[in-house]
N, C-alpha and C positions, 0 to 999 in steps of 0.2 A: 374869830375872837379879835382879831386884828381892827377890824369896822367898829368896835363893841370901845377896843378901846380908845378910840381917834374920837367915839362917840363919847366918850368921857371927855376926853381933855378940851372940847370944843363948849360941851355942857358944864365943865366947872372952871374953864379956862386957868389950868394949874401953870404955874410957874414956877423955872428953879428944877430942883430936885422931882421926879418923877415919884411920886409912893403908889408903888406895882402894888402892895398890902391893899391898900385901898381899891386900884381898879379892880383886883381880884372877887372882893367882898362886894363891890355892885355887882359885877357878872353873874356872881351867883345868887344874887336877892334877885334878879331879874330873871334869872334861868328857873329858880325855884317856884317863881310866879307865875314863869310859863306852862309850867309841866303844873300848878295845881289848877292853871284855869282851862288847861287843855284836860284835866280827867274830868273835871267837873262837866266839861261840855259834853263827854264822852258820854258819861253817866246820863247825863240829861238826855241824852242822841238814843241809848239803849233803853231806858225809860219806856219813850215814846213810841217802840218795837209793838206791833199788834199780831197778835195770832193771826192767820191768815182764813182762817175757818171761821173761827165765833167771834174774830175783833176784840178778842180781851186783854188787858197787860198784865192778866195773874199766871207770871211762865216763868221755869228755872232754866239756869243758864249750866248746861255740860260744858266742859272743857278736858278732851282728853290726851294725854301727854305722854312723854317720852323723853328719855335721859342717855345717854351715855356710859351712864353706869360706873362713872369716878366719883369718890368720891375727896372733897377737898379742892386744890387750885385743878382745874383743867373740867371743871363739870360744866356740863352743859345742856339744856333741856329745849324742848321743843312742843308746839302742838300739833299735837296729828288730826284729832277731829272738835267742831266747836259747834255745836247747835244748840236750839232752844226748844221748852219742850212744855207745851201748855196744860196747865195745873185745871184748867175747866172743861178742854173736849180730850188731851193725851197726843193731840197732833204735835208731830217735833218734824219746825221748819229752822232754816237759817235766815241770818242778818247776809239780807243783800244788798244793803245801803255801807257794809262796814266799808273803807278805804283801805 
């Protein structure tokens, strides 16, 4: 955050008084920009996903999970198993391109 904000005062070259309000409100227009151009990519990335049998993208996506079992501050979830499962032959492989 620190680079983010040196990266401000360099780009608006502020003078005087600091207004932290403001560097605050870029950080997160930028952050927010990041995380909807990073799903988007994702989305497009899982899209592209082919059955591995008949070469189709008509496939549902499993995800299955697991909790802690609190519930309120301290909960906490996780995924235990995540595969896809093709809507035209029934073969369920996984993303082995995910990161």
């Amino acid at each position: 955050m620190l680079a983010h904000i040196n990266e401000v005062f360099k780009n608006k070259k502020i003078e005087g008084e600091l207004n932290m309000k403001e560097i605050m409100l870029d950080f997160q227009e930028k952050n927010e920009k990041k995380l909807a151009e990073d799903k988007k990519n994702e989305e497009a990335r899982i899209n592209k996903i082919q059955c591995p049998s008949c070469k189709s993208n008509d496939k549902e996506h499993i995800v299955k999970g697991d909790n802690n079992g609190i519930f309120g501050p301290g909960y906490r979830s996780w995924i235990i198993e995540e595969y896809y499962v093709c809507q035209s032959c029934g073969t369920m492989f996984k993303d082995l391109t995910k990161a």
